[in-house]
C-alpha positions in Angstrom: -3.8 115.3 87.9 -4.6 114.2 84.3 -3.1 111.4 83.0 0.0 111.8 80.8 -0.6 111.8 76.7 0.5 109.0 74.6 2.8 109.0 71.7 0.9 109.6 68.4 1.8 106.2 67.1 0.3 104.5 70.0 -3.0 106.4 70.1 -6.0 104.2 68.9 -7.6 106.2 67.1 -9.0 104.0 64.3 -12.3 101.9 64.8 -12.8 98.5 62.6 -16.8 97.9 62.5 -17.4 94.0 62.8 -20.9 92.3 62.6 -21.0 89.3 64.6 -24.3 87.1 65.4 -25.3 87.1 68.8 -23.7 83.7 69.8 -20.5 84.8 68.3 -20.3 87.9 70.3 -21.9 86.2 73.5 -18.8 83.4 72.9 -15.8 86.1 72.5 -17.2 88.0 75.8 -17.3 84.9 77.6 -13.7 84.1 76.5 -12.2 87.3 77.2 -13.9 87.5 81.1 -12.5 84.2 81.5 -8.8 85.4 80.0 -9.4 89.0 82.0 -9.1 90.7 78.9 -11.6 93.2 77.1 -12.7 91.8 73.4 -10.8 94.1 71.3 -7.5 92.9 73.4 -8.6 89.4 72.1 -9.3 90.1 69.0 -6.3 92.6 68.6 -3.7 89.9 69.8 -5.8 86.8 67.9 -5.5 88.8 64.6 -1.6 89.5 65.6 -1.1 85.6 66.0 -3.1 84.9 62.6 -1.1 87.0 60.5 1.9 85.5 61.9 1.0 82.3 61.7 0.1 83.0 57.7 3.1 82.4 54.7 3.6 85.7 52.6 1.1 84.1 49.9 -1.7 84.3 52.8 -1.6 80.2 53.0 -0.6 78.2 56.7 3.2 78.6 57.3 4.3 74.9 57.4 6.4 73.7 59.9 10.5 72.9 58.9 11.8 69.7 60.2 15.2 70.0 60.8 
């Protein structure tokens, strides 16, 4: 039996080419065999936690103190 289709909007379709040195790629493999994770899942969810972590102007978020 095949294996049901996924919504359009969930399909990933797109690749994003990324040059990394040898040590940089050697480091994320490492880190995503110890999380039990493939690289792009790092790398997807690191960039999602950048960007949020990023004010609209692109600089830190700072921290409100209440």
């Amino acid at each position: 039996m095949a294996r049901p289709l996924k919504p359009e909007h969930l399909r990933r379709s797109k690749l994003f080419p990324l040059r990394l040195t040898p040590g940089e790629f050697a480091r994320y493999e490492r880190a995503a065999r110890k999380l039990g994770v493939t690289v792009a899942e790092m790398l997807r969810e690191g960039a999602e936690i950048y960007i949020q972590t990023r004010g609209r102007d692109g600089s830190p978020k700072k921290e409100t103190r209440k």
